[in-house]
KOLMAR-659634 format. One record per atom (N, C-alpha, C): residue in one letter; x, y, z. Coordinates in steps of 0.001 Angstrom, whole numbers. Layout:
SITE  r        X        Y        Z
SITE  A        X        Y        Z
...
! end
This chain:
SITE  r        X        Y        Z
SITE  X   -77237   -32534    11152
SITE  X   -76582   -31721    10157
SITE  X   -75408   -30943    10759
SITE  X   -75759   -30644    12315
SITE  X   -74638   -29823    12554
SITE  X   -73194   -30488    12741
SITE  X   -73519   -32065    13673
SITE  X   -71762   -32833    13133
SITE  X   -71560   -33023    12194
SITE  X   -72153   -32554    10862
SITE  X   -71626   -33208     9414
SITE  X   -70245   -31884     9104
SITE  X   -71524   -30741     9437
SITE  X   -70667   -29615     9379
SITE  X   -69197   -29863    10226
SITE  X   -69461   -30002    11381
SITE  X   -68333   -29485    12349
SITE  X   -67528   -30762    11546
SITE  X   -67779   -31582    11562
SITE  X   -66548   -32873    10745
SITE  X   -66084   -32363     9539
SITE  X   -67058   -32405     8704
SITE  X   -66259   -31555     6990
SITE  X   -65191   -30373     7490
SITE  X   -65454   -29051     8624
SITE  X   -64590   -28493     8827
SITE  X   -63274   -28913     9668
SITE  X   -63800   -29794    10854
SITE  X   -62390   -30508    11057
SITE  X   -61705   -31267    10417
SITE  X   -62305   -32312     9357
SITE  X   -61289   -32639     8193
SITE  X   -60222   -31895     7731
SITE  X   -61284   -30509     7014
SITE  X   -60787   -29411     6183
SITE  X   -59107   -28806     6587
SITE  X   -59908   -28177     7889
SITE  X   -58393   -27749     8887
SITE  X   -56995   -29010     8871
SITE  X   -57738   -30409     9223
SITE  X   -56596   -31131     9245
SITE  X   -55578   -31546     7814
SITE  X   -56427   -31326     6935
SITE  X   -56114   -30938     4928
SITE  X   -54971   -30253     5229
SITE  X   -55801   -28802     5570
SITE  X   -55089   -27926     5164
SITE  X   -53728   -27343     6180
SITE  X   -53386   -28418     7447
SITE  X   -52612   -28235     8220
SITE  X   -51551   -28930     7658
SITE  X   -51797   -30320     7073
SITE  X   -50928   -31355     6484
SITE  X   -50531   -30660     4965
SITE  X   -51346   -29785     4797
SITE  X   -50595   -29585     3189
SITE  X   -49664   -28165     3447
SITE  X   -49775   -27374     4314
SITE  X   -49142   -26485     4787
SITE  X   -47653   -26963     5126
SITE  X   -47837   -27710     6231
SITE  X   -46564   -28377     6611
SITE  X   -45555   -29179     5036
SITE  X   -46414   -29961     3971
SITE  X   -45680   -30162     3072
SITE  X   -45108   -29369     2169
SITE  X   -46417   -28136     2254
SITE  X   -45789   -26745     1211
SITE  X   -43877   -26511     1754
SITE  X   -43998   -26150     2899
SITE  X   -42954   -25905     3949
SITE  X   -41917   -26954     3048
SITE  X   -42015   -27927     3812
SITE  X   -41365   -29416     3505
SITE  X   -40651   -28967     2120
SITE  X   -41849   -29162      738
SITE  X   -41229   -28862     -612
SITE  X   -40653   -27786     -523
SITE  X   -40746   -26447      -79
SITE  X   -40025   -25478     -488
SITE  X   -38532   -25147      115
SITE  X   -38380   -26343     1142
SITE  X   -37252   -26347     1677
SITE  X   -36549   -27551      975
SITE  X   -36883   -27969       92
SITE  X   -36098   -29144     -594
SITE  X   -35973   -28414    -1957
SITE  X   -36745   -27215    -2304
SITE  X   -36601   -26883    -3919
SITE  X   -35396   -25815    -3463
SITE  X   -34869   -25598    -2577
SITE  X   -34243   -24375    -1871
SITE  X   -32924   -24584    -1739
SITE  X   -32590   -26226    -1787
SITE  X   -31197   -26766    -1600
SITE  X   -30550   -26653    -2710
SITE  X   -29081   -25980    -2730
SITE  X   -28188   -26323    -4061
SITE  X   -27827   -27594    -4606
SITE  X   -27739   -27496    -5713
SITE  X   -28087   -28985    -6621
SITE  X   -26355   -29260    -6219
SITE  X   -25462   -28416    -5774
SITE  X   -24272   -29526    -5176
SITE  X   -24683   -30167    -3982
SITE  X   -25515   -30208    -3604
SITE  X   -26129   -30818    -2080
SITE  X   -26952   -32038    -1952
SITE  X   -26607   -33228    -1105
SITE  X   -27046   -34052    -1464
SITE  X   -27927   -34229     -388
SITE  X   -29504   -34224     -851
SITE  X   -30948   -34026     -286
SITE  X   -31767   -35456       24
SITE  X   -32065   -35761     1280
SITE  X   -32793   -36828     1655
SITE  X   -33862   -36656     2041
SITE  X   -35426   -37309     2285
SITE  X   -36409   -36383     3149
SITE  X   -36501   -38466     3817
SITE  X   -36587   -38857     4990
SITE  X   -36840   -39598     6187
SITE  X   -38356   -39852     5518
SITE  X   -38642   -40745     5185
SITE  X   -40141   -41352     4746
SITE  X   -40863   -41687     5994
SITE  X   -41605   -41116     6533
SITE  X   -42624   -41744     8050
SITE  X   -42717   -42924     7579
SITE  X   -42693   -43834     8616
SITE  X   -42977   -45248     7755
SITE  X   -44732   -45263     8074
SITE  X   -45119   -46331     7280
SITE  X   -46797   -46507     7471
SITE  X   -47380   -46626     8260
SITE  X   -46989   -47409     9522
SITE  X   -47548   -47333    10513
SITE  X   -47807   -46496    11597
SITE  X   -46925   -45053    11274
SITE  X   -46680   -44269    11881
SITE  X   -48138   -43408    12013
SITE  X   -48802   -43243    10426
SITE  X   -49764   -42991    10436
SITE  X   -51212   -43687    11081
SITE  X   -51327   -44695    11570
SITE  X   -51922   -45357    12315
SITE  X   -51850   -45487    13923
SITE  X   -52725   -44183    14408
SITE  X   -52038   -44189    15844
SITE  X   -52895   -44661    16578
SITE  X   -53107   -45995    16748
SITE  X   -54005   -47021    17568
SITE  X   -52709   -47236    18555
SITE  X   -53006   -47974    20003
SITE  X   -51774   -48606    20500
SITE  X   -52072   -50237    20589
SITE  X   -52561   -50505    19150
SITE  X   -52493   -52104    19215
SITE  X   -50835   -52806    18576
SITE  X   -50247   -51588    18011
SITE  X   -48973   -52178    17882
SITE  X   -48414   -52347    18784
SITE  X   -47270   -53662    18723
SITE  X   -46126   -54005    19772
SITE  X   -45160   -52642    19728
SITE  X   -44674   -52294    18784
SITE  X   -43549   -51068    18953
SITE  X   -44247   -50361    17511
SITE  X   -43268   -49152    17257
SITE  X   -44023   -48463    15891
SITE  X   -42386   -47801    15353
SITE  X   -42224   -47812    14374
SITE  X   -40908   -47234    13533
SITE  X   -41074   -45581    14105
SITE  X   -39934   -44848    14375
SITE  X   -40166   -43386    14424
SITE  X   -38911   -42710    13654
SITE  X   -39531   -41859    12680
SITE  X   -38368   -41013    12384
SITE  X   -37123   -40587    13381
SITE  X   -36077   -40695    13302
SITE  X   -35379   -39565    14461
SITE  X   -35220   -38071    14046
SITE  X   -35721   -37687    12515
SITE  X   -35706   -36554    12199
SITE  X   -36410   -36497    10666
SITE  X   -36443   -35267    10648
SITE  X   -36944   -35411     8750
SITE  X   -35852   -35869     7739
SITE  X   -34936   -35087     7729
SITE  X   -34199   -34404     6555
SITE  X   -32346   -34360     6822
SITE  X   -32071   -35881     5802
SITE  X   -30298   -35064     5862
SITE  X   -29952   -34509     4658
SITE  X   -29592   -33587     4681
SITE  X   -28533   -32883     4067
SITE  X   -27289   -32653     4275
SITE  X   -26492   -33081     2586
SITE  X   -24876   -32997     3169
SITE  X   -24512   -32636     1808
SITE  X   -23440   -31612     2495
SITE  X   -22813   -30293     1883
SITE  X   -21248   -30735     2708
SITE  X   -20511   -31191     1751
SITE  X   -19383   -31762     1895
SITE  X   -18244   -30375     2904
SITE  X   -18357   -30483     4178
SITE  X   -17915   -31700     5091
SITE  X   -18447   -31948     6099
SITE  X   -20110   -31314     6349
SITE  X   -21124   -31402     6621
SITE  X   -22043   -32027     6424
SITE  X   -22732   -32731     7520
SITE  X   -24071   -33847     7758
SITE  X   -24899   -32744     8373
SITE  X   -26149   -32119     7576
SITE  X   -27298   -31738     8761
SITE  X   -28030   -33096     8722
SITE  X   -28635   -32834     9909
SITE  X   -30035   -33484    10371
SITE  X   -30763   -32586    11117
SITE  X   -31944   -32259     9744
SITE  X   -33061   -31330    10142
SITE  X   -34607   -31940    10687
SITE  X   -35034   -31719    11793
SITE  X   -36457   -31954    11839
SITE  X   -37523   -29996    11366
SITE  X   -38239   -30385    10502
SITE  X   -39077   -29564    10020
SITE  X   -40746   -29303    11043
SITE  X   -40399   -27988    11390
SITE  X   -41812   -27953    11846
SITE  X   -42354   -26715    11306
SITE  X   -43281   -26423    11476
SITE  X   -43967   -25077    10602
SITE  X   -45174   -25290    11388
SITE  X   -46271   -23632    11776
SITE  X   -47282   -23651    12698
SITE  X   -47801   -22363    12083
SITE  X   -48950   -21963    12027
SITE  X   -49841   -21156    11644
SITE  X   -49965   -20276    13475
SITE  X   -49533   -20770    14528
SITE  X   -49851   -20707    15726
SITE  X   -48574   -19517    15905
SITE  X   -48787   -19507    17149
SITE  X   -48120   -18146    18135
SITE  X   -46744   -19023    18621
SITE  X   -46967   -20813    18964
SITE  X   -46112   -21104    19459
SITE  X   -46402   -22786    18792
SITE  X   -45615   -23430    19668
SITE  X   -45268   -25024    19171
SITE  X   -44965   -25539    20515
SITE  X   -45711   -26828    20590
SITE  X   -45677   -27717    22088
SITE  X   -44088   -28665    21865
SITE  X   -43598   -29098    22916
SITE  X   -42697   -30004    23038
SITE  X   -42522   -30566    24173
SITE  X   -42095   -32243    23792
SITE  X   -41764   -33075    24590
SITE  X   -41143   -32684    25668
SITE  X   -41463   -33264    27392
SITE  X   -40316   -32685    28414
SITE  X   -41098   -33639    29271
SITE  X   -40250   -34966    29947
SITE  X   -40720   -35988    30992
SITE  X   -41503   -35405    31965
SITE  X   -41409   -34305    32317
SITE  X   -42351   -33791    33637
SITE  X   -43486   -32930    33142
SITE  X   -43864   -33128    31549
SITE  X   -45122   -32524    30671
SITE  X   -45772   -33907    30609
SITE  X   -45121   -35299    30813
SITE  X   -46246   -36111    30096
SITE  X   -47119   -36580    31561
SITE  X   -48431   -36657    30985
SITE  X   -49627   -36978    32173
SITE  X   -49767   -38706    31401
SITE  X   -49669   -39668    32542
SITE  X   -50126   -40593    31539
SITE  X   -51248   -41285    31798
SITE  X   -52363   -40566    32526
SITE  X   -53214   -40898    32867
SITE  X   -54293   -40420    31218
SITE  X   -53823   -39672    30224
SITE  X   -54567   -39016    28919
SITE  X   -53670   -39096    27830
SITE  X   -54302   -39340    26642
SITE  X   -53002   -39350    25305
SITE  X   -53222   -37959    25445
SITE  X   -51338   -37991    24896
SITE  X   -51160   -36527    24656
SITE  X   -50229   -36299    23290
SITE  X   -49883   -35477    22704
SITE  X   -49237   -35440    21141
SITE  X   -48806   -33888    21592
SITE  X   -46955   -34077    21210
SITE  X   -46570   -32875    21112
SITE  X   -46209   -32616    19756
SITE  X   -46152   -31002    19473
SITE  X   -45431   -31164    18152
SITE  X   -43775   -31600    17606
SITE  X   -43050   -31295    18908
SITE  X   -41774   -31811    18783
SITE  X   -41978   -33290    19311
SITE  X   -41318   -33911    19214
SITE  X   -42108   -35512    20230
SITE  X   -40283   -35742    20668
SITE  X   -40730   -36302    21348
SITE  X   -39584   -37276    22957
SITE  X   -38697   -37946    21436
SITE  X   -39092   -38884    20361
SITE  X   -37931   -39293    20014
SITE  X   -37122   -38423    18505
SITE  X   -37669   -37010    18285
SITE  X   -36643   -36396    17327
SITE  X   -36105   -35650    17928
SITE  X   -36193   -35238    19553
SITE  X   -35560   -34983    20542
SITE  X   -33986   -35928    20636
SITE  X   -34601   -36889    21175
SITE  X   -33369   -38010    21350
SITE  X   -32949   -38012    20111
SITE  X   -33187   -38221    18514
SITE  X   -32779   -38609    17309
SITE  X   -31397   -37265    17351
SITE  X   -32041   -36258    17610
SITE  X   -31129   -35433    17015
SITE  X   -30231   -34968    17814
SITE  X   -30155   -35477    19396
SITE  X   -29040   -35186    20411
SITE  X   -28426   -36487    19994
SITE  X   -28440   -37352    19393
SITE  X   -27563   -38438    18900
SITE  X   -26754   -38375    18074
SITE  X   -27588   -37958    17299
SITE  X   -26527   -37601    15632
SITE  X   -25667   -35984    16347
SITE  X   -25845   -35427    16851
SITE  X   -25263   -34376    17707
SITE  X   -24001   -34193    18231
SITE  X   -23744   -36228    18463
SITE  X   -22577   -36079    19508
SITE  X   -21707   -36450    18158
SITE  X   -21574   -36777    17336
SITE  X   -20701   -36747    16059
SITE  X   -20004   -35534    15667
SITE  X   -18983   -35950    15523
SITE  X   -18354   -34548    14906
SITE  X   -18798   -34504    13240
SITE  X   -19046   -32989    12527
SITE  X   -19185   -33309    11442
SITE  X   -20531   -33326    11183
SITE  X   -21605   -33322    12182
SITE  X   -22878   -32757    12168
SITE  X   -23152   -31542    12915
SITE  X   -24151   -30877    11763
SITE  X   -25161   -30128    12472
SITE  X   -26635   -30648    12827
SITE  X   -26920   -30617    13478
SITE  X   -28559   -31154    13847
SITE  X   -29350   -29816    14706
SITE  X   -29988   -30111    14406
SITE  X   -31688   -29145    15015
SITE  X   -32484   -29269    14346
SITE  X   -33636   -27794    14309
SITE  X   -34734   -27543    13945
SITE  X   -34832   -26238    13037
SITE  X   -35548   -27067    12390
SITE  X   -35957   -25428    11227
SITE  X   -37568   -25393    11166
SITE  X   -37587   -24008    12279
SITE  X   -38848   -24248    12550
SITE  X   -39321   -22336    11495
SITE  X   -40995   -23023    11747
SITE  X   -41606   -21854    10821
SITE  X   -42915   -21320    11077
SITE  X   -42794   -19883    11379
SITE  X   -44076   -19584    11523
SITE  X   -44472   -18537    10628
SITE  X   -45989   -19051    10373
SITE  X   -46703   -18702     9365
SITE  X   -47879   -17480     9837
SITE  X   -47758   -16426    10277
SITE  X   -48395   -15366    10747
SITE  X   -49704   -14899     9387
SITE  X   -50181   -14351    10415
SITE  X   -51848   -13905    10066
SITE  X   -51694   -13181     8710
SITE  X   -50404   -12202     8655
SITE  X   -50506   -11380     7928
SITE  X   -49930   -11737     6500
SITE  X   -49787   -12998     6349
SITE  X   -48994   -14046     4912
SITE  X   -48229   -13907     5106
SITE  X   -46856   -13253     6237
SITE  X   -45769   -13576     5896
SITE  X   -44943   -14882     6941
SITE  X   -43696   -14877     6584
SITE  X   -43300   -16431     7809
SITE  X   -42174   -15891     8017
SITE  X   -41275   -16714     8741
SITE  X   -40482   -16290     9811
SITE  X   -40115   -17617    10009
SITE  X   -38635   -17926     9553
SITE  X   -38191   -19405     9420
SITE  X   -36732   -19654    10249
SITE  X   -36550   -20548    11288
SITE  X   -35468   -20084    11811
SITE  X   -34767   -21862    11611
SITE  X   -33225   -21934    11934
SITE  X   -32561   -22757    12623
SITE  X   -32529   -22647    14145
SITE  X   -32562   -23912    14632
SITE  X   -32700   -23500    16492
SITE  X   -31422   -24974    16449
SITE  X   -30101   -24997    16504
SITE  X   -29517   -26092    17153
SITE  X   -30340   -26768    18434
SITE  X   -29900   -27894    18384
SITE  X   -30533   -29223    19616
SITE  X   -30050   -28543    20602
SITE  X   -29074   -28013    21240
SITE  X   -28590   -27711    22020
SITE  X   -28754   -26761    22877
SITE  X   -29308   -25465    22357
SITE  X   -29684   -24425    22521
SITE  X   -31280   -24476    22863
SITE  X   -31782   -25670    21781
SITE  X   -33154   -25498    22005
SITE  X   -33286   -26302    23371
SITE  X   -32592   -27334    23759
SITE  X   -32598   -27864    25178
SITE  X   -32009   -27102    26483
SITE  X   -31289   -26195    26015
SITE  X   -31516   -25054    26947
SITE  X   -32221   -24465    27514
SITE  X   -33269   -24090    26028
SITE  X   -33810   -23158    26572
SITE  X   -35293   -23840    27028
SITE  X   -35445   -24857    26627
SITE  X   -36949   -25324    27027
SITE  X   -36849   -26210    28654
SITE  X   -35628   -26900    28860
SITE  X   -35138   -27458    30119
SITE  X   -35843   -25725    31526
SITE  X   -35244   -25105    30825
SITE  X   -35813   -23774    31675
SITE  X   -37354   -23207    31722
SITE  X   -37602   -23576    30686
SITE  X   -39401   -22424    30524
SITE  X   -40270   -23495    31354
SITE  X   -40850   -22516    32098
SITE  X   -41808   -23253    32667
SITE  X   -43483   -23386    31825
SITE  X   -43560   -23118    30712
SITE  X   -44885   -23098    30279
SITE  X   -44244   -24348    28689
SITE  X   -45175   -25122    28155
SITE  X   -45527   -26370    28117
SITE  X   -45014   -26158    26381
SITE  X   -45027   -25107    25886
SITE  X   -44724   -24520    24465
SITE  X   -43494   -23408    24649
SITE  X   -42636   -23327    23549
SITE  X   -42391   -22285    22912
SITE  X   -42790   -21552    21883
SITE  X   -42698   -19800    22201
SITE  X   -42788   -19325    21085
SITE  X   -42016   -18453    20152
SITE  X   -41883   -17974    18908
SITE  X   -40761   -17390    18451
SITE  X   -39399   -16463    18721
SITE  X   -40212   -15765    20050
SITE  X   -39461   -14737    20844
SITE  X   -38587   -15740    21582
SITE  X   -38799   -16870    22071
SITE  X   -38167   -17810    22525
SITE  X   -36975   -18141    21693
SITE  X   -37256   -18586    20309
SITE  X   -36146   -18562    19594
SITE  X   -35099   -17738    19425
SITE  X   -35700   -16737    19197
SITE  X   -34748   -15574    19171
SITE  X   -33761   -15199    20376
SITE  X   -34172   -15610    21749
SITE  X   -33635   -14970    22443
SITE  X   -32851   -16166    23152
SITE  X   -32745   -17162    22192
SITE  X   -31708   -18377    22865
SITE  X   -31087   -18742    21362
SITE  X   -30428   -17750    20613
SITE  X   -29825   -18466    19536
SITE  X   -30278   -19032    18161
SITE  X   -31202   -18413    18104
SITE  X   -32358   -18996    16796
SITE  X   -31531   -18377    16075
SITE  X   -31306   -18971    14714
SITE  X   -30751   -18091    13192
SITE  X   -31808   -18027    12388
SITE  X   -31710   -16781    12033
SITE  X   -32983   -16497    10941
SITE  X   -32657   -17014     9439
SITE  X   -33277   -17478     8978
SITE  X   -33175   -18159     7525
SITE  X   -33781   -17294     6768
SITE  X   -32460   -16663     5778
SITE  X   -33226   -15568     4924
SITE  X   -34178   -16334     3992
SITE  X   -35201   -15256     3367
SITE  X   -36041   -16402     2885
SITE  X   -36773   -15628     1460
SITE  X   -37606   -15380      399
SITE  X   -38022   -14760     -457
SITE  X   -39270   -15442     -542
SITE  X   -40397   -14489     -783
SITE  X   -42032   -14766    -1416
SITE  X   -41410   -14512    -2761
SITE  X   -42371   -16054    -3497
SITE  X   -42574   -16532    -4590
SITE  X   -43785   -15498    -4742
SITE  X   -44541   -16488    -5938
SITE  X   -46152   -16159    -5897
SITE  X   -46893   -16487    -4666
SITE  X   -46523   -18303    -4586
SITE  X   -47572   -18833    -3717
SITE  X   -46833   -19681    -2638
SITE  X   -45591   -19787    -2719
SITE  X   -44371   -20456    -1815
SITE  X   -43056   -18964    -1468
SITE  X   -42519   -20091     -783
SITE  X   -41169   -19341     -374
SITE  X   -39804   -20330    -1202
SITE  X   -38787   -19030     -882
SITE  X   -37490   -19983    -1518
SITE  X   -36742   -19551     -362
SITE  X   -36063   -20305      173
SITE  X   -35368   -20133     1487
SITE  X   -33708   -20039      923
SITE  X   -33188   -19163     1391
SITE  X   -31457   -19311     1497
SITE  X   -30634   -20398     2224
SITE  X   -30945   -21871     1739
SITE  X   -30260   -22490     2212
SITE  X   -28510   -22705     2062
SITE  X   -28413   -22033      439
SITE  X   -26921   -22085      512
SITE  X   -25923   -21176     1458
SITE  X   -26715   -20288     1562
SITE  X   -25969   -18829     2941
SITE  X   -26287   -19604     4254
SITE  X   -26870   -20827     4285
SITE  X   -27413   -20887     5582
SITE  X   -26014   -21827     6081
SITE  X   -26072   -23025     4853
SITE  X   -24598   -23766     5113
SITE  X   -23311   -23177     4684
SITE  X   -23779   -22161     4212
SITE  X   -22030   -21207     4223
SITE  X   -21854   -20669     5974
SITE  X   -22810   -19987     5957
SITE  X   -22635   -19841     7583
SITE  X   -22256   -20861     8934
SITE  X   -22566   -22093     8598
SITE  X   -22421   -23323     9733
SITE  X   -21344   -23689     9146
SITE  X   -20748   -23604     8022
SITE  X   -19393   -24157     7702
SITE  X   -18373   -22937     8091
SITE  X   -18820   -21917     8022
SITE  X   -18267   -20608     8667
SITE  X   -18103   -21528    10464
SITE  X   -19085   -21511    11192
SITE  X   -19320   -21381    12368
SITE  X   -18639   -23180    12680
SITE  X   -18584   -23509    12175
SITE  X   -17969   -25301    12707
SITE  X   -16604   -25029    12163
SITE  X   -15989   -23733    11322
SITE  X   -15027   -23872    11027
SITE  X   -14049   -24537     9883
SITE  X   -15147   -25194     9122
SITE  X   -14928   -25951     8011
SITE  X   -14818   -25412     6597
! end
């Protein structure tokens, strides 16, 4: 009886981690101005199947483009109930054990690619979801965030991290049961800041 328990609750948590992250997801797509033209990167199917009997496996290079004419973002979305968020770094992987970061090695590479284009913004809009119901939603450019993690010697970042290498805070408003994020101030500002 007691693994039935501990399984129903690890299900539960993994529910309610995946629907968290989509809450996030939707409320950052209900958040975009309808002059903005909104994509969300479909995981492909196999992605969800993490056996290594496949030959290769499709990987997102990011979630989300958005383009706000004369601007391309490419956003990867993360959101954490946690203090901090793990990420990819060649001298973190052991390959003697599977390991799963939350940033992974290729929306790393995806988004230092689309990066070297002029005419994009790329990073992360990451989110944390604190004890006390409220969140704390930032932009972290690729660039900055490879700054600053190339340097930390511990295996995660956490928000103070953001902040203190360039994170932009994404103003944001409580709904009832979601948020509505200021995405139009967010691309007035990067069209401010790219000059456009």
């Amino acid at each position: 009886m007691k693994v039935e328990t501990f399984l129903y609750t690890f299900i539960l948590k993994v529910v309610i981690l995946i629907n968290e992250g989509k809450k996030f997801e939707n409320s950052i797509k209900k958040s975009v101005p309808e002059n903005c033209y909104f994509l969300r990167l479909h995981d492909p199917a196999q992605s969800f199947n993490q056996t290594d009997n496949l030959r290769f496996s499709l990987q997102n290079p990011y979630d989300i483009l958005l383009f706000s004419y004369p601007l391309l973002f490419c956003l990867e979305l993360k959101s954490t109930e946690g203090t901090s968020m793990t990420y990819f770094r060649e001298d973190f992987v052991d390959k003697t054990k599977k390991q799963s970061f939350m940033i992974k090695k290729n929306q790393i590479e995806g988004l230092l690619k689309a990066n070297k284009s002029d005419g994009i913004v790329a990073g992360f809009l990451l989110n944390w979801r604190l004890k006390n119901g409220s969140q704390h939603t930032y932009f972290w450019f690729i660039d900055d965030f490879l700054q600053c993690t190339n340097t930390l010697a511990k295996k995660s970042f956490n928000e103070s991290d953001v902040v203190n290498n360039n994170g932009i805070l994404i103003e944001q408003t409580k709904l009832r049961t979601n948020y509505k994020y200021n995405i139009e101030k967010f691309i007035i500002d990067m069209k401010n800041y790219k000059n456009v």
